[in-house]
C-alpha angles and dihedrals in degrees: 000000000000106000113240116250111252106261107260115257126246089251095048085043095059095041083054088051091044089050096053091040098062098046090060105083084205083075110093096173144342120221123198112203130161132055094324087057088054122071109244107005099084111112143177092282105046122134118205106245102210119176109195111211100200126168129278111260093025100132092071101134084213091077083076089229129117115267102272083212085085088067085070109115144171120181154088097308108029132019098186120165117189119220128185110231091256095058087034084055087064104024124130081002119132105267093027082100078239094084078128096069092054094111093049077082096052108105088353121159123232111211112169119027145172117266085255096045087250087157104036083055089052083046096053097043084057093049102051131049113226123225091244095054092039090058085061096038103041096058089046096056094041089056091046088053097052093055090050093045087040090064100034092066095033092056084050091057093047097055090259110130098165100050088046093049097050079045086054091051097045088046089065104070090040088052093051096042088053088042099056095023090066091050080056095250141121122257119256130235101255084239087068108041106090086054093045092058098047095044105035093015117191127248103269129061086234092067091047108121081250099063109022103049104054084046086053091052089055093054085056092047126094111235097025100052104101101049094041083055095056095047085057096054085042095054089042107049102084094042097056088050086050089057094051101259097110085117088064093052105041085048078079096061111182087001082081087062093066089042092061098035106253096123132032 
């Protein structure tokens, strides 16, 4: 009996991939995202995420090459897409209908690129949240995060755990997304926070992974909701004047009382 080849490793899988890509001159670039793009978090049981930017028009059976369709792939070992320049252009972009893959961009590694950087530059422009784009972003988030931390004390105060506790829980992302969209980044996936703020930690010693992730815990959790959500608008407050967004906060007028704690 012939003895079966070992089955080829992730890593050994996606320098295979690298090696045919670059040799297909309908390739136009290779991104790595994931854990694999992002220094330590890689494990065991990592797949490689590779998005191929490839040229519009490039499945014309006339250009004598394979469908670069069958590199699509989905498993243990590679998760590749495969996006023609046009889709890559607005992908991940606010209004492509894929604004939640945003932070798939951020640290990514361009492998493979065109001679003028085309596709570094679109990655970029995914990965990082422009002023101009942050000082839309930030006021409507803020705004999203007071309503949820409204009625979340305001079931507490009305004997309502559970409705304060689901409040709790749908503060938090608007929470993050005003957070880092005032420092003018993107969001990151909750499985990589911990790693964005030790890594690329924010400006004040309250955001740092110490401090804001075990507060965060204790909005998720079920007795101490209410009062980790307050600590959270209180710590925030003055931040978010300093920023300019004082109008969003004070739209609120003695709303603002129950969100400090000054009323029950």
């Amino acid at each position: 009996m012939t003895p079966t080849a070992p089955a080829a490793s992730a890593a050994e899988e996606y320098a295979t991939l690298l090696n045919r890509v670059r040799r297909d001159r309908r390739v136009l670039g290779l991104v790595l995202t994931g854990s694999r793009a992002r220094e330590g978090l890689a494990t065991e049981y990592s797949d490689y995420d590779v998005y191929l930017v490839v040229a519009d028009g490039t499945e014309d059976p006339e250009l004598g090459e394979g469908p670069l369709a069958a590199l699509i792939r989905r498993d243990a070992r590679l998760d590749v897409m495969v996006l023609p320049l046009t889709e890559f252009r607005q992908h991940a972009l606010p209004g492509s209908g894929t604004e939640w893959n945003r932070y798939a961009f951020t640290h990514a590694k361009v492998e493979m690129d065109t001679a003028d950087g085309l596709i570094g530059d679109l990655v970029t422009a995914k990965g990082t949240l422009g002023r101009a784009e942050g000082v839309v972003l930030a006021p409507e988030y803020l705004d999203a995060f007071l309503n949820s931390a409204y009625r979340c004390l305001k079931s507490a105060r009305d004997g309502q755990p559970l409705a304060a506790g689901l409040d709790a829980a749908e503060a938090v992302p608007y929470y993050l997304t005003y957070l880092f969209a005032a420092h003018n980044r993107v969001r990151p996936y909750n499985k990589y926070l911990a790693w964005e703020l030790r890594h690329h930690p924010l400006s004040r010693p309250e955001w740092s992974p110490e401090r804001l992730l075990p507060l965060l815990g204790r909005v998720l959790a079920a007795d101490g909701a209410p009062a980790a959500v307050r600590t959270l608008f209180n710590e925030l407050e003055p931040h978010a004047r300093a920023w300019g967004h004082g109008p969003v906060l004070d739209a609120w007028g003695d709303d603002l009382l129950l969100l400090r704690g000054a009323t029950d």
